[in-house]
mmCIF file of the N, C-alpha and C atoms, coordinates in Angstrom:
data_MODEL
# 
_entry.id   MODEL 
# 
loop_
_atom_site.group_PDB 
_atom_site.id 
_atom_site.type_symbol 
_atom_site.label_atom_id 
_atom_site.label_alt_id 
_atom_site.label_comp_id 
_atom_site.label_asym_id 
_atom_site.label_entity_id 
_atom_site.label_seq_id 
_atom_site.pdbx_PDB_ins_code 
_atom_site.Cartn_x 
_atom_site.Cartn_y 
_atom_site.Cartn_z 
_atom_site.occupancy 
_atom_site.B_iso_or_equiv 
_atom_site.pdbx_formal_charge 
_atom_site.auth_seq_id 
_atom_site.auth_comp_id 
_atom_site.auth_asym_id 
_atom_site.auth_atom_id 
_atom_site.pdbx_PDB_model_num 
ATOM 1   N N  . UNK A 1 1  ? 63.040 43.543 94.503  1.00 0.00 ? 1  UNK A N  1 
ATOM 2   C CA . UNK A 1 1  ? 63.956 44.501 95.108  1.00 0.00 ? 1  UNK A CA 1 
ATOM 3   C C  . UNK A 1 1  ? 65.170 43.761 95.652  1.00 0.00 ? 1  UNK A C  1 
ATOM 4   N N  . UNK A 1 2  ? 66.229 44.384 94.798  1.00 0.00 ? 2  UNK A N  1 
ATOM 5   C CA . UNK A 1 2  ? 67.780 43.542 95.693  1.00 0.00 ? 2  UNK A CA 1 
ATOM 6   C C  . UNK A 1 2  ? 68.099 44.325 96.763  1.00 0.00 ? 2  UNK A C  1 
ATOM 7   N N  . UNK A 1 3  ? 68.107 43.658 98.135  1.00 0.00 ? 3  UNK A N  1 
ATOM 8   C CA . UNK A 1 3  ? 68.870 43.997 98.934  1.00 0.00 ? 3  UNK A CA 1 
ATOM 9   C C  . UNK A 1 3  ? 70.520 45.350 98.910  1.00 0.00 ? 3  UNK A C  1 
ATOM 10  N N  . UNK A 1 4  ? 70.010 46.605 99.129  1.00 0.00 ? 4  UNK A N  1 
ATOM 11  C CA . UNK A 1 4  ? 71.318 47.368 98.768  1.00 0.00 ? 4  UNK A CA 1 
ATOM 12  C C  . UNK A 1 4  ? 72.165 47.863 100.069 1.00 0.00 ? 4  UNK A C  1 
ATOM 13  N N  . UNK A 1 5  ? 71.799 47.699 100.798 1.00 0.00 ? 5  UNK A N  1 
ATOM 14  C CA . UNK A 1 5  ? 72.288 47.904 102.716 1.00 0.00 ? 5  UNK A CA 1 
ATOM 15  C C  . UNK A 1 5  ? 72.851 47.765 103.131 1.00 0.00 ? 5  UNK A C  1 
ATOM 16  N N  . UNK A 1 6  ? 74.346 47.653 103.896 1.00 0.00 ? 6  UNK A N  1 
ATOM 17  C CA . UNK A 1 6  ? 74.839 46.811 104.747 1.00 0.00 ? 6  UNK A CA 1 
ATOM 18  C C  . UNK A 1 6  ? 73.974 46.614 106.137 1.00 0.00 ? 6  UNK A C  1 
ATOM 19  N N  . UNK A 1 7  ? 74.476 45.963 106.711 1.00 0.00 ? 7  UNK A N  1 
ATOM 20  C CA . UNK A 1 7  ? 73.961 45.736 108.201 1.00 0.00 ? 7  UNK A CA 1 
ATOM 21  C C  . UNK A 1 7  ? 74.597 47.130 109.026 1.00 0.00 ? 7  UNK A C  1 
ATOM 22  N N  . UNK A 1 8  ? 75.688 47.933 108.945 1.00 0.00 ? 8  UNK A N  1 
ATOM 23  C CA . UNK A 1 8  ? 76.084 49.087 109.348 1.00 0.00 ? 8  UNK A CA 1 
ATOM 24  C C  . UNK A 1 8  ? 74.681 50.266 108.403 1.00 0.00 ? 8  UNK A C  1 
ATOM 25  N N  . UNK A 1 9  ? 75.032 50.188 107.366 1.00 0.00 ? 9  UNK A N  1 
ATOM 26  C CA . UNK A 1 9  ? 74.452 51.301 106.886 1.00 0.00 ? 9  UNK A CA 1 
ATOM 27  C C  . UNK A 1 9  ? 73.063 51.121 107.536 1.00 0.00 ? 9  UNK A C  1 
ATOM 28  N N  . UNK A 1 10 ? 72.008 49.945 107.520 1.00 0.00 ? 10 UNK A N  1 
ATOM 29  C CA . UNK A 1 10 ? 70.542 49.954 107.944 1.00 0.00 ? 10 UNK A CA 1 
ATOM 30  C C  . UNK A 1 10 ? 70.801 50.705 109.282 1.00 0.00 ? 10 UNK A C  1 
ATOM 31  N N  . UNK A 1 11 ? 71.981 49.946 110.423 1.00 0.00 ? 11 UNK A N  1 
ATOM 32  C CA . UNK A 1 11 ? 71.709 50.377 111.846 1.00 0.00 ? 11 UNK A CA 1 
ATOM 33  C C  . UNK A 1 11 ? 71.900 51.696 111.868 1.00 0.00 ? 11 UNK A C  1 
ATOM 34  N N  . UNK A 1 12 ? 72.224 52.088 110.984 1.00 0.00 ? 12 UNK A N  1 
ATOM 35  C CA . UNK A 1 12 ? 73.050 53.814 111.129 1.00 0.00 ? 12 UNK A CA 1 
ATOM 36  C C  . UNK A 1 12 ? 71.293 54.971 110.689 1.00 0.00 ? 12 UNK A C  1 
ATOM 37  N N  . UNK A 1 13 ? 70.494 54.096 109.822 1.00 0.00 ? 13 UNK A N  1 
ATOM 38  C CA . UNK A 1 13 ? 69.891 54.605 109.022 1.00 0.00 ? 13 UNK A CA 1 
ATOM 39  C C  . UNK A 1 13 ? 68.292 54.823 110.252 1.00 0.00 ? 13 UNK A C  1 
ATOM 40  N N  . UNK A 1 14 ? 68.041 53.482 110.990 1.00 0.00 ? 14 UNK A N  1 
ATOM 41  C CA . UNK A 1 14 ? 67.167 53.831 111.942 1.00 0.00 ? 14 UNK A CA 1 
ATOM 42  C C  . UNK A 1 14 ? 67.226 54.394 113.140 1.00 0.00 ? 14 UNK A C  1 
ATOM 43  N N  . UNK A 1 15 ? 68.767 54.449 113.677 1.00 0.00 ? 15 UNK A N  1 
ATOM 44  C CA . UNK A 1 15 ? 69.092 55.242 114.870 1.00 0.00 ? 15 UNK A CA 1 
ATOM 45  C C  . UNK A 1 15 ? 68.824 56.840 114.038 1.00 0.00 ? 15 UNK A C  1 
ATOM 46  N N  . UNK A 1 16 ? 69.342 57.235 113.295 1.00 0.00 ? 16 UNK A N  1 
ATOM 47  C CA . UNK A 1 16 ? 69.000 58.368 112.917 1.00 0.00 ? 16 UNK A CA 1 
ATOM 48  C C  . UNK A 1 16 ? 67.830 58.914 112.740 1.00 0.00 ? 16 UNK A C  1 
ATOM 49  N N  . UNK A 1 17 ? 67.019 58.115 112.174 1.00 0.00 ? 17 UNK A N  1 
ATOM 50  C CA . UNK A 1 17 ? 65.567 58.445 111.557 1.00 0.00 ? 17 UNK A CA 1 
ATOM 51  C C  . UNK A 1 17 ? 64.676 57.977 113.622 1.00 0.00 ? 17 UNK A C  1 
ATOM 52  N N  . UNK A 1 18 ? 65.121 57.378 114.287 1.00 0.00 ? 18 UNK A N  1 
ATOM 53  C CA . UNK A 1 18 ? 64.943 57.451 115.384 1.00 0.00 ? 18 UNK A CA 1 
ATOM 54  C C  . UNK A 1 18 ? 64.968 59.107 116.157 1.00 0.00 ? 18 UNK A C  1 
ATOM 55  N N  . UNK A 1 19 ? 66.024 59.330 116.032 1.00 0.00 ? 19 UNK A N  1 
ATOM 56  C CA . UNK A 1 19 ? 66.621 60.432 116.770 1.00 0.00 ? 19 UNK A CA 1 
ATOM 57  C C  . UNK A 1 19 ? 65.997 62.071 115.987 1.00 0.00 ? 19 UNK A C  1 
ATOM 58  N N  . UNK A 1 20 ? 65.151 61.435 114.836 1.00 0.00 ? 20 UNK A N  1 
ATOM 59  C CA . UNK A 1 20 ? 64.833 63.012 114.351 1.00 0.00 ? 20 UNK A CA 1 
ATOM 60  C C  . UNK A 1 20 ? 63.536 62.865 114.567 1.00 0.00 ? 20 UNK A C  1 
ATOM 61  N N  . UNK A 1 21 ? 62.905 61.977 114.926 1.00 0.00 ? 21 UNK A N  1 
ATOM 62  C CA . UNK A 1 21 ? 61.340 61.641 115.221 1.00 0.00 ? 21 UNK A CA 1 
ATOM 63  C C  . UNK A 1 21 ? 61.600 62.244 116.662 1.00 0.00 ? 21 UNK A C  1 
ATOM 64  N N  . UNK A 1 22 ? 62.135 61.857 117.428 1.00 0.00 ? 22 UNK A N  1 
ATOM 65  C CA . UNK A 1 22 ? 62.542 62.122 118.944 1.00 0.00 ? 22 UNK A CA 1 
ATOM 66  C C  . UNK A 1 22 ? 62.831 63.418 119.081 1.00 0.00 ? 22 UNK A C  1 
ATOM 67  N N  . UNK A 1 23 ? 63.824 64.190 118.181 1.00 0.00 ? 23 UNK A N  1 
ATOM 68  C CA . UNK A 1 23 ? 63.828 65.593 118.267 1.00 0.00 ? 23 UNK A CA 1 
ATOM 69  C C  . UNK A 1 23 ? 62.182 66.609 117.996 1.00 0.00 ? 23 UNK A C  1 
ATOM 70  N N  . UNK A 1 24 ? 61.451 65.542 117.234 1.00 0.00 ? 24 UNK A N  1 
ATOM 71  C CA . UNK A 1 24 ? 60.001 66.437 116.427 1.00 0.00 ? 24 UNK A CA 1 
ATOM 72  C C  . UNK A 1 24 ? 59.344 66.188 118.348 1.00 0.00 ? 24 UNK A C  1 
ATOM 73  N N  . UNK A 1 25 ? 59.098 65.283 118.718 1.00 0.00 ? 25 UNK A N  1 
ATOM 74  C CA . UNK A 1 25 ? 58.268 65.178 119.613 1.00 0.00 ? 25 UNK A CA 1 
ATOM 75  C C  . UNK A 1 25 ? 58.745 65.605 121.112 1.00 0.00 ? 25 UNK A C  1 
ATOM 76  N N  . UNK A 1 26 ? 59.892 66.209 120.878 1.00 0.00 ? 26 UNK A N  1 
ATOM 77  C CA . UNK A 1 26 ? 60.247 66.702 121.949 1.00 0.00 ? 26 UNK A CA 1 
ATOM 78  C C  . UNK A 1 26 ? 60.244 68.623 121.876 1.00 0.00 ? 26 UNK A C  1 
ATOM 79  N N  . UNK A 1 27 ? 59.917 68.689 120.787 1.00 0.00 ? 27 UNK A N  1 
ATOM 80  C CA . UNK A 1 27 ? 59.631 70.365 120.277 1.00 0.00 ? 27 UNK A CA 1 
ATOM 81  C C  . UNK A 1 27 ? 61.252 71.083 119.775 1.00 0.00 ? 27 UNK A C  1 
ATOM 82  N N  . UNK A 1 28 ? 61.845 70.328 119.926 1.00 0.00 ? 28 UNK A N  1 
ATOM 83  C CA . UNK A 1 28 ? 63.543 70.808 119.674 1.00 0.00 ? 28 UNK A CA 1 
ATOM 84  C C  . UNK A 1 28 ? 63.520 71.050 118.089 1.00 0.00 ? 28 UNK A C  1 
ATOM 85  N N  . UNK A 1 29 ? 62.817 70.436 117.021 1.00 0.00 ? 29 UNK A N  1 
ATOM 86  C CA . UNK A 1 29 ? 63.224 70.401 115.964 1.00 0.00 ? 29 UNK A CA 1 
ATOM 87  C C  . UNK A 1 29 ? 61.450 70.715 115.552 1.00 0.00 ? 29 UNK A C  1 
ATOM 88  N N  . UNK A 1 30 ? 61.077 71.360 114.382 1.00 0.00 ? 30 UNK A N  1 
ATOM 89  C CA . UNK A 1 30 ? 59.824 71.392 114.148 1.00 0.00 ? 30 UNK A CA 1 
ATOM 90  C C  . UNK A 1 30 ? 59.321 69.884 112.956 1.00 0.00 ? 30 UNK A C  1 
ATOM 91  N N  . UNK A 1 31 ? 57.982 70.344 112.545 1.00 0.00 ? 31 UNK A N  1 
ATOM 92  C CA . UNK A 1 31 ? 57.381 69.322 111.835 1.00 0.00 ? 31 UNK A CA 1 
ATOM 93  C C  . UNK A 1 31 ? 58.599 68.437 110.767 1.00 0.00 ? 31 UNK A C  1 
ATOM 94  N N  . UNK A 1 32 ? 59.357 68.936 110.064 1.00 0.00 ? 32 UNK A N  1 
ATOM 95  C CA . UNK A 1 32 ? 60.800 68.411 109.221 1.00 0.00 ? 32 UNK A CA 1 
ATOM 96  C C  . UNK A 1 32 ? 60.951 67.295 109.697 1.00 0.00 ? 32 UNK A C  1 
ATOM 97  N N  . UNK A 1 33 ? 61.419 66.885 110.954 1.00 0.00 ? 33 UNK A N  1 
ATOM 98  C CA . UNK A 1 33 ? 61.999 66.085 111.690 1.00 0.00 ? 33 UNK A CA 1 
ATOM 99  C C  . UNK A 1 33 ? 60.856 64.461 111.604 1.00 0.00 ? 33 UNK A C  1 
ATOM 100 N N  . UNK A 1 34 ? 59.876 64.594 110.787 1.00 0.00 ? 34 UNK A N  1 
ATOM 101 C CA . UNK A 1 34 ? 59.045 63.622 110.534 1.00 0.00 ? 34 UNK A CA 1 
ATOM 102 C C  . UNK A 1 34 ? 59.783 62.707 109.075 1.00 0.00 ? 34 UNK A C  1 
ATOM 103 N N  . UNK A 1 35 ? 60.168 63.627 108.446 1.00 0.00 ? 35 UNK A N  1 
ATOM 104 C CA . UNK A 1 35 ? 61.157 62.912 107.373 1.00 0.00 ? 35 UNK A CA 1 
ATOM 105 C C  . UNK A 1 35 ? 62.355 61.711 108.505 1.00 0.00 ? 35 UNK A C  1 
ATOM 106 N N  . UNK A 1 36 ? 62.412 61.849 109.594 1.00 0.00 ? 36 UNK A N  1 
ATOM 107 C CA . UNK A 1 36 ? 63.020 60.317 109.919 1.00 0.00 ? 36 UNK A CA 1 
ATOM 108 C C  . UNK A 1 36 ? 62.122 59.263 109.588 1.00 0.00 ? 36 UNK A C  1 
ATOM 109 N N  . UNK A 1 37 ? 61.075 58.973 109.745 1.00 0.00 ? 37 UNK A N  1 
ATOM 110 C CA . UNK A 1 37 ? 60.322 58.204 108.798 1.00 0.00 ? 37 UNK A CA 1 
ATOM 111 C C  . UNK A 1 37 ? 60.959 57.333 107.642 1.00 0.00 ? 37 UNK A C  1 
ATOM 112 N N  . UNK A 1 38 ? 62.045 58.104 107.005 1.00 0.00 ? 38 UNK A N  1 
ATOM 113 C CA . UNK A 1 38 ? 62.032 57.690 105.112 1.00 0.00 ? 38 UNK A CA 1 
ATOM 114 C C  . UNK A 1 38 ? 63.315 56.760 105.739 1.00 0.00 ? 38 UNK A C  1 
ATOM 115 N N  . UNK A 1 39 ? 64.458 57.143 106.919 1.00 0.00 ? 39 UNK A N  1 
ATOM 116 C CA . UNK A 1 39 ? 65.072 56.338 106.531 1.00 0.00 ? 39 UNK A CA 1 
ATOM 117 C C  . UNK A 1 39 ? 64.898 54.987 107.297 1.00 0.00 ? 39 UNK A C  1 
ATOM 118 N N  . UNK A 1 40 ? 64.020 55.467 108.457 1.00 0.00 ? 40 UNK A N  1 
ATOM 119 C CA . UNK A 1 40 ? 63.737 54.106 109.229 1.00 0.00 ? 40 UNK A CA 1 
ATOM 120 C C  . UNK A 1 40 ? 62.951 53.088 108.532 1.00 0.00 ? 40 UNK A C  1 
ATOM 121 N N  . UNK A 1 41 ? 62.058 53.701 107.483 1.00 0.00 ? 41 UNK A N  1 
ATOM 122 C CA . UNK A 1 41 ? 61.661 52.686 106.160 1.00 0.00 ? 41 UNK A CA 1 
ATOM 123 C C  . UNK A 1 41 ? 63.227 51.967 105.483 1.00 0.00 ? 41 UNK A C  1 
ATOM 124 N N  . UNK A 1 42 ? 63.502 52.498 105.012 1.00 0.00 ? 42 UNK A N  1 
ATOM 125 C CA . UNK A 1 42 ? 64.338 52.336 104.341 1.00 0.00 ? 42 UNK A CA 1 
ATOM 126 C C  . UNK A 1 42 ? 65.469 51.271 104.795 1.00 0.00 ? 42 UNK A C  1 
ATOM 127 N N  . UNK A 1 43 ? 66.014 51.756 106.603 1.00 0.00 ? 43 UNK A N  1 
ATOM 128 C CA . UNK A 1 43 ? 66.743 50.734 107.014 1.00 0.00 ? 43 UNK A CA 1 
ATOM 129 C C  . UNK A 1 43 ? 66.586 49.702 107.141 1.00 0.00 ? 43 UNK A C  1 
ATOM 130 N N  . UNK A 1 44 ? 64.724 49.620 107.642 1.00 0.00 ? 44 UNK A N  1 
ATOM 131 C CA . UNK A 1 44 ? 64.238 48.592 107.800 1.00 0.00 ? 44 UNK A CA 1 
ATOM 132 C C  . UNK A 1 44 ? 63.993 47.276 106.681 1.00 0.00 ? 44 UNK A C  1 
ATOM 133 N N  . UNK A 1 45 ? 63.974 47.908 105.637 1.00 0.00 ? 45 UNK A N  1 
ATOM 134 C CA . UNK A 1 45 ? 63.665 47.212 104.355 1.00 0.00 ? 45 UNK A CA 1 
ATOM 135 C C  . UNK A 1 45 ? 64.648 46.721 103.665 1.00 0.00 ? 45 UNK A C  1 
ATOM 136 N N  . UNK A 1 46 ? 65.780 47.296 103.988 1.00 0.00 ? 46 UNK A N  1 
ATOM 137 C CA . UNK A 1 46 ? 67.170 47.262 103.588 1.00 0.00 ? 46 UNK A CA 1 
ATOM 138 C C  . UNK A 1 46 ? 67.122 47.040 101.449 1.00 0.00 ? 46 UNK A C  1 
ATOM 139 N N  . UNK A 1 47 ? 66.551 48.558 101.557 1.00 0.00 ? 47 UNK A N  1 
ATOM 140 C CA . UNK A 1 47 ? 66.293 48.785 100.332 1.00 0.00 ? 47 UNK A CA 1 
ATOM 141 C C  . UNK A 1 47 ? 66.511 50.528 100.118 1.00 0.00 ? 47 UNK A C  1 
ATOM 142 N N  . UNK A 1 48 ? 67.398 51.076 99.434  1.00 0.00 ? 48 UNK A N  1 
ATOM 143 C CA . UNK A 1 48 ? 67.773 52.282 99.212  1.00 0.00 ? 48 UNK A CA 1 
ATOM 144 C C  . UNK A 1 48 ? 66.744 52.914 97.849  1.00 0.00 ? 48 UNK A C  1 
ATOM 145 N N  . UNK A 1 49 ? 66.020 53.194 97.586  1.00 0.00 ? 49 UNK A N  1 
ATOM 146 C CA . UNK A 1 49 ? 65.885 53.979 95.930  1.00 0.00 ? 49 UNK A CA 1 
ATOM 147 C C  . UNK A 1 49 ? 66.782 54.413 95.369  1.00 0.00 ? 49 UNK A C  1 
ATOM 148 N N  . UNK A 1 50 ? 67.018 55.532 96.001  1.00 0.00 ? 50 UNK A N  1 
ATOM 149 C CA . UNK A 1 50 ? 68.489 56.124 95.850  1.00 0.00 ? 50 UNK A CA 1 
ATOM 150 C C  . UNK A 1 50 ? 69.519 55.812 95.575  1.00 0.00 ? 50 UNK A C  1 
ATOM 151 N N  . UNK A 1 51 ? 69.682 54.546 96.076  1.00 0.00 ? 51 UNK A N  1 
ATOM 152 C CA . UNK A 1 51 ? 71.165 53.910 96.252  1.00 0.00 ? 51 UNK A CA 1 
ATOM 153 C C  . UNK A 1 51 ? 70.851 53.091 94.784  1.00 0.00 ? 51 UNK A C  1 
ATOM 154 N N  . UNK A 1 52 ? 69.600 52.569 94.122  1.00 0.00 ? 52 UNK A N  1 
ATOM 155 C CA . UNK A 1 52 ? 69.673 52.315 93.186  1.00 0.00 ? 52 UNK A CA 1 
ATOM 156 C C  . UNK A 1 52 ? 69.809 52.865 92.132  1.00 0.00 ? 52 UNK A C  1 
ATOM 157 N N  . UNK A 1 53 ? 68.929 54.287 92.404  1.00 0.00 ? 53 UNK A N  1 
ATOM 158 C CA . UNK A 1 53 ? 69.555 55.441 91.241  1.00 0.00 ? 53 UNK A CA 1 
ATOM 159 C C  . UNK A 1 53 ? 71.078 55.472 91.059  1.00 0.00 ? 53 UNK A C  1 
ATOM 160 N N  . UNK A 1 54 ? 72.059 55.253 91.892  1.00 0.00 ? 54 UNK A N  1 
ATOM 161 C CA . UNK A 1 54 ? 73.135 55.756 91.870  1.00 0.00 ? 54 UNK A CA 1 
ATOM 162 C C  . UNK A 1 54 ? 74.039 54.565 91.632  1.00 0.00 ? 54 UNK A C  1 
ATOM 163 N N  . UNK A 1 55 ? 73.453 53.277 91.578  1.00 0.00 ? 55 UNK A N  1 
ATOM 164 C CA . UNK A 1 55 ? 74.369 51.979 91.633  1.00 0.00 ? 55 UNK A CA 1 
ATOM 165 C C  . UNK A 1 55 ? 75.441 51.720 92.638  1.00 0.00 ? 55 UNK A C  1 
ATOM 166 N N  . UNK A 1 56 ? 74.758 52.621 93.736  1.00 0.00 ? 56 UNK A N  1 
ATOM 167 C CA . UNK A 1 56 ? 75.294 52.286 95.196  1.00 0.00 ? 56 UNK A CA 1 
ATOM 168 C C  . UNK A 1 56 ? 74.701 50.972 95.647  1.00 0.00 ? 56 UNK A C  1 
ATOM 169 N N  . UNK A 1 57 ? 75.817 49.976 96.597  1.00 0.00 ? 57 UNK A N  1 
ATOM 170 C CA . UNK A 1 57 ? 75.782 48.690 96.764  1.00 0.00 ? 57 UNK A CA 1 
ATOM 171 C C  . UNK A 1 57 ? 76.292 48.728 98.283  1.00 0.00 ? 57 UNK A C  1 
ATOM 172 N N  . UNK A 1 58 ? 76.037 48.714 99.502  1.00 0.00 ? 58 UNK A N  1 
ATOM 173 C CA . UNK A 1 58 ? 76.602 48.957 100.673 1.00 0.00 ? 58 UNK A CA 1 
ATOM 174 C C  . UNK A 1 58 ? 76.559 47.431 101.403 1.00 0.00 ? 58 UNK A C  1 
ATOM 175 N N  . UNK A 1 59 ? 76.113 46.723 100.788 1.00 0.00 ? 59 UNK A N  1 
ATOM 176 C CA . UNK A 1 59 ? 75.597 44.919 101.185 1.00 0.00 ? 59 UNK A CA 1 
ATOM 177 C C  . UNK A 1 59 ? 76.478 44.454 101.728 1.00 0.00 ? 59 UNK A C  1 
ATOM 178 N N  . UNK A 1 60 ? 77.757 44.200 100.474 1.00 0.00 ? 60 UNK A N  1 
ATOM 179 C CA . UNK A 1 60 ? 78.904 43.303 100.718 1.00 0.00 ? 60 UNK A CA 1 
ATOM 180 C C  . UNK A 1 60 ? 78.541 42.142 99.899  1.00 0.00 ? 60 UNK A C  1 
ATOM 181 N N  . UNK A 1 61 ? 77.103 41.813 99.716  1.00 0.00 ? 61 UNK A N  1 
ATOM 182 C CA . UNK A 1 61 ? 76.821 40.143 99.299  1.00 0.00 ? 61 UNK A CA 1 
ATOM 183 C C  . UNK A 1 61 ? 77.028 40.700 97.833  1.00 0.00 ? 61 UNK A C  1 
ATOM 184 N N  . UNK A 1 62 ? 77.627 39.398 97.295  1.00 0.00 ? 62 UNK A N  1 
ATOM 185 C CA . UNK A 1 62 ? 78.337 39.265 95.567  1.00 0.00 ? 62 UNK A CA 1 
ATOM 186 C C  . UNK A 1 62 ? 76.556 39.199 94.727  1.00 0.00 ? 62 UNK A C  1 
ATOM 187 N N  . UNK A 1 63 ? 75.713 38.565 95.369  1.00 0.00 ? 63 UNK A N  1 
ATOM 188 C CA . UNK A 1 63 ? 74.211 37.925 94.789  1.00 0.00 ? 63 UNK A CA 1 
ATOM 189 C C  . UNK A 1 63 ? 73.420 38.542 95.726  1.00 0.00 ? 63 UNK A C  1 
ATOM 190 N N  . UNK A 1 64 ? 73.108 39.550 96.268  1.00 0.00 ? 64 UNK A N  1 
ATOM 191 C CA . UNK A 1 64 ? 72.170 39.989 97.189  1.00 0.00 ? 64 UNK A CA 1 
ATOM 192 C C  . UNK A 1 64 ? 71.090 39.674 96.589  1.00 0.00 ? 64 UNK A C  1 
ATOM 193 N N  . UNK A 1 65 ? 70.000 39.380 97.787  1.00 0.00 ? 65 UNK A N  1 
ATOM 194 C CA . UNK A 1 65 ? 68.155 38.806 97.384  1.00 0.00 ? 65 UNK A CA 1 
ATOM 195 C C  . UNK A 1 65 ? 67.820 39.510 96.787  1.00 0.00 ? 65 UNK A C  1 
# 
């Protein structure tokens, strides 16, 4: 898996997936709000699927890992 992330896009990706887990357990948002999950995986891994389906590259690195 190459690295597809920037360091903006990951931080953007677990504050969010933060904040919809936080909305589920606070009753504001119903069960849905468990899909923050996918991107706090995701930020964390700094690996998109998606972004590979699409030959989206948000890295910056010319050789990403």
């Amino acid at each position: 898996m190459k690295t597809n992330e920037g360091t903006l896009d990951r931080a953007l990706r677990v504050i969010a997936g933060l904040v919809l887990i936080a909305l589920t357990l606070t009753g504001t948002i119903g069960v849905w709000g468990w899909i923050g999950l996918v991107p706090i995986a995701t930020g964390l891994l700094g690996w998109c699927p998606a972004y590979t389906l699409l030959g989206i590259n948000t890295c910056g690195l010319k050789s990403a890992k």
